[in-house]
C-alpha positions in Angstrom: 65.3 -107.9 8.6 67.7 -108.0 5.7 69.3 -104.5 4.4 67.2 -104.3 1.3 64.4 -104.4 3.7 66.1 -101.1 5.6 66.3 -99.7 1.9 62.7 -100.3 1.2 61.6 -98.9 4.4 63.6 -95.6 3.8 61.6 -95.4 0.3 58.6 -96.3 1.7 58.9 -93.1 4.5 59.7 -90.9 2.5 56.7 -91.5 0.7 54.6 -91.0 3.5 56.6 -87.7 4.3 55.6 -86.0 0.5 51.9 -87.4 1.0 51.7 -85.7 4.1 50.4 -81.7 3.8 52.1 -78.8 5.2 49.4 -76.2 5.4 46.5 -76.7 8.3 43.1 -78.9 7.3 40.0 -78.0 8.6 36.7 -79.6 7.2 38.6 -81.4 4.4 40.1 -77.8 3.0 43.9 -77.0 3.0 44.6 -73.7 4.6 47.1 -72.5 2.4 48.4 -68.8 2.5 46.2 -67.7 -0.5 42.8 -69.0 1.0 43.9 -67.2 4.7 44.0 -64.1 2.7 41.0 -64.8 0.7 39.3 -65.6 4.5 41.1 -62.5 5.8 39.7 -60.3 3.2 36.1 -61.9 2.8 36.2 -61.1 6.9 37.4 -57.3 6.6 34.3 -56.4 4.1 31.9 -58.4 6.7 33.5 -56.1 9.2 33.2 -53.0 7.1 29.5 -53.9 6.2 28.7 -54.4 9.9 30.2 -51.2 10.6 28.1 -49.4 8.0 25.0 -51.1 8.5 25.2 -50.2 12.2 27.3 -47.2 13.0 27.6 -45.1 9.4 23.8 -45.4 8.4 22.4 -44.3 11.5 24.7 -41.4 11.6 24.2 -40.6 7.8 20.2 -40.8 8.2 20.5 -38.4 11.3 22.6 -36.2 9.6 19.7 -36.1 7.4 17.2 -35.9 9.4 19.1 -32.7 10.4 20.2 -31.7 7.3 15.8 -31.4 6.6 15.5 -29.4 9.7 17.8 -27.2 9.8 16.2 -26.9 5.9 12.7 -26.1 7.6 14.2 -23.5 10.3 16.0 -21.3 7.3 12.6 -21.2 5.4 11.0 -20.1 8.4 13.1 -17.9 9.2 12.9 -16.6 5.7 8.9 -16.5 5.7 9.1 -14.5 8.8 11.8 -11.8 7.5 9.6 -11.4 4.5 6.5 -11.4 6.7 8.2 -8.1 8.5 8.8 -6.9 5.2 5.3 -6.7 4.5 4.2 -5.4 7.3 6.9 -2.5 6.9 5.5 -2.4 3.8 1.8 -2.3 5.0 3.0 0.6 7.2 4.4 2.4 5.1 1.4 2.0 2.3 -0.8 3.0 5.7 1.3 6.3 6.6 0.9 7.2 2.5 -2.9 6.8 2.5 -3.3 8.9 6.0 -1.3 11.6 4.5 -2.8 11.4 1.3 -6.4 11.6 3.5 -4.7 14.6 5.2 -3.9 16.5 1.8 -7.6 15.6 0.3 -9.3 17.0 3.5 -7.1 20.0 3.2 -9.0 20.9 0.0 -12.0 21.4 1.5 -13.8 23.9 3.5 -14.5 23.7 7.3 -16.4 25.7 10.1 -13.5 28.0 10.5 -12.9 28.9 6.7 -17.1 29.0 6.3 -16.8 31.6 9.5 -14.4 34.1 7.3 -15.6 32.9 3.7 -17.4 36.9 3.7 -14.3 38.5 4.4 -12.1 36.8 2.3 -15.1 37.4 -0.7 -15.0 41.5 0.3 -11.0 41.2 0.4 -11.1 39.4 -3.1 -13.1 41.6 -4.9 -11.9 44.7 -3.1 -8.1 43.4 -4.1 -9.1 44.1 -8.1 -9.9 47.6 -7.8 -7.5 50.2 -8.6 -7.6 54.3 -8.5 -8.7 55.8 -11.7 -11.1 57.8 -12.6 -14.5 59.1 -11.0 -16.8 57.1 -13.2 -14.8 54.3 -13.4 -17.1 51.4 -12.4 -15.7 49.8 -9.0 -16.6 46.1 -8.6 -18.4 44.9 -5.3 -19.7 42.5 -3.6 -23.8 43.2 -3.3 -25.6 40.1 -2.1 -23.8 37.6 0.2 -27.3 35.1 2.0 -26.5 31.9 3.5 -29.9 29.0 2.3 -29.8 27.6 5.8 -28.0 28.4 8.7 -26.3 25.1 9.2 -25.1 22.2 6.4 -26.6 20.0 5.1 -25.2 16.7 4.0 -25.3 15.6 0.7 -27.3 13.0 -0.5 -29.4 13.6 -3.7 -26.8 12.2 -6.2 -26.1 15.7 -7.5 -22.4 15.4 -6.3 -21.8 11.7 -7.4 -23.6 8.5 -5.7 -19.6 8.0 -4.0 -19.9 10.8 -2.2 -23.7 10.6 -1.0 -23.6 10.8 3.1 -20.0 11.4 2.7 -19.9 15.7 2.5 -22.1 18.1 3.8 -23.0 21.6 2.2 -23.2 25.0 2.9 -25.0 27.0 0.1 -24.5 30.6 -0.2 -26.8 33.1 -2.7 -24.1 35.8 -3.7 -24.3 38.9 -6.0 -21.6 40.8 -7.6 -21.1 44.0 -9.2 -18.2 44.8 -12.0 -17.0 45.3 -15.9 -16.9 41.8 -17.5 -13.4 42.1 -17.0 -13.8 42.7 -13.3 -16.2 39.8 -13.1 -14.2 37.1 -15.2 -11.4 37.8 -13.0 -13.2 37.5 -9.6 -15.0 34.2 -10.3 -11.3 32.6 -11.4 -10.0 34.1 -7.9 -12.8 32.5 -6.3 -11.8 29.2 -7.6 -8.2 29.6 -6.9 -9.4 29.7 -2.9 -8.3 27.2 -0.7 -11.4 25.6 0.1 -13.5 23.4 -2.2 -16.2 25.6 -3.7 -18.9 25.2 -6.5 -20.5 28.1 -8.6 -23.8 27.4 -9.6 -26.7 28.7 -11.2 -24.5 31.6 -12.8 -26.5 34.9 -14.5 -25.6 38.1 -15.8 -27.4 41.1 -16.6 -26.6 44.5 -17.5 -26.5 47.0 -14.5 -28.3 50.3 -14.8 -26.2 53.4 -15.5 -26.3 55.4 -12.2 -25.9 59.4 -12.1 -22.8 61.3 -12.3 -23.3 62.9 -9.4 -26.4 63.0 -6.5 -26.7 66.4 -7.7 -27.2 65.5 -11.3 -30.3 63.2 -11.0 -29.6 61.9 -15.4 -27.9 58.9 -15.5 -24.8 59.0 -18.3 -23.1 56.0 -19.4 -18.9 56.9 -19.3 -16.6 54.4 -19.4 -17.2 50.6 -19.0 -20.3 49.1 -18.5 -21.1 47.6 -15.3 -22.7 43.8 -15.1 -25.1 42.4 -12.1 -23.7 38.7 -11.6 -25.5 36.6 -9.2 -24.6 33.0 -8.4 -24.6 30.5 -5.9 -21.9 29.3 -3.8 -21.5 26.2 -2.9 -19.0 25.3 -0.1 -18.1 22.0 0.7 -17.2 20.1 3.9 -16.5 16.5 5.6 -18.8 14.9 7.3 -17.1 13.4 10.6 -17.5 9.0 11.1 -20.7 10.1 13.2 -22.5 11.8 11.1 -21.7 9.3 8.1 -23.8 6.9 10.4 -26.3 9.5 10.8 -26.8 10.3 7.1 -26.4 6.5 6.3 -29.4 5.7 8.8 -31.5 8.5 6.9 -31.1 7.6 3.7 -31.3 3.8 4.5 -34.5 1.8 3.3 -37.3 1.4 6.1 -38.4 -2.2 6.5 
């Protein structure tokens, strides 16, 4: 071999040493930095996506799942907070209407205040007579007759078709003496009493003019004229639960 040959050769290799690469080949493709970091990156958001596809979403949908019942507990314990408000509230409304039932039945009459109704009449009217005079007229009471000795409930409509079988009632022929004066002012009293009472069937006639005296037998009108008032009294009472039934059952159609 000659030295131009040597020369040649040199040439030649370094030929072959450009052609040759000086990243890694795999498949044909040059590894070269910039695809490694392409590789690198493309792997890291596989990762990533793995990682949420199979440990984030799971957690986030049983987060959820919690999020929804712990959701559902809070209303229910909502619903039942306002479910013991209305039954407070029910109780409350409960208490009113027992007191209110308390307060209604306390306007009417009842054995005890039918037992004394005489004496409080004679105490009424004896209450609105004053000293004067000798022949100043004196207002009393004259007739006091219970209808029937024990009450009867009420269910001919005359009261109202609510109250039918409800109330019983004592009914009382009464007859007073006075001036007009004396009168007007009795009946008001007797409506100012406690107990639930109804006048009825109301007249008034003139009273005959008695004597001075029992010595003088001629009777001489002085002062006032006296009036002879007769009415009937009415007293009302409640009927207990058993006798409702009772006066339901006797009013109630026969089949």
């Amino acid at each position: 071999m000659t030295l131009s040959d040597d020369l040649n050769f040199a040439e030649h290799g370094g030929e072959f040493d450009q052609a040759t690469p000086a990243s890694p080949v795999l498949f044909g493709i040059a590894f070269t930095p910039k695809i490694i970091g392409i590789l690198v990156g493309v792997i890291g958001l596989a990762g990533a996506g793995y990682i949420l596809l199979n440990l984030l979403m799971p957690a986030w949908e049983s987060y959820q799942q919690q999020q929804a019942k712990s959701s559902e507990l809070q209303g229910q314990i909502e619903q039942k907070k306002a479910n013991i408000k209305q039954i407070d509230k029910v109780k409350d409304e409960l208490a009113q209407a027992k007191q209110q039932k308390v307060q209604v039945l306390g306007l009417f009459a009842n054995e005890k205040t039918l037992d004394t109704l005489l004496l409080d009449m004679n105490r009424l009217i004896e209450s609105g007579n004053t000293p004067t005079s000798f022949n100043a007229v004196r207002a009393k009471l004259k007739k006091f007759v219970p209808v029937s000795q024990k009450p009867e409930p009420v269910i001919d409509g005359t009261l109202g078709l609510q109250v039918n079988g409800k109330l019983q009632r004592s009914s009382i022929n009464a007859e007073i003496t006075g001036t007009y004066e004396q009168t007007q002012s009795i009946i008001r009293n007797i409506e100012r009493l406690q107990p639930l009472l109804i006048v009825k069937d109301y007249q008034s006639t003139l009273a005959p003019v008695e004597s001075r005296s029992p010595l003088d037998k001629t009777p001489v009108q002085i002062g006032p004229t006296a009036i002879n008032t007769s009415f009937q009294l009415q007293v009302l009472m409640p009927l207990s639960p058993e006798e409702v039934a009772a006066a339901a059952a006797k009013t109630a159609p026969k089949k």
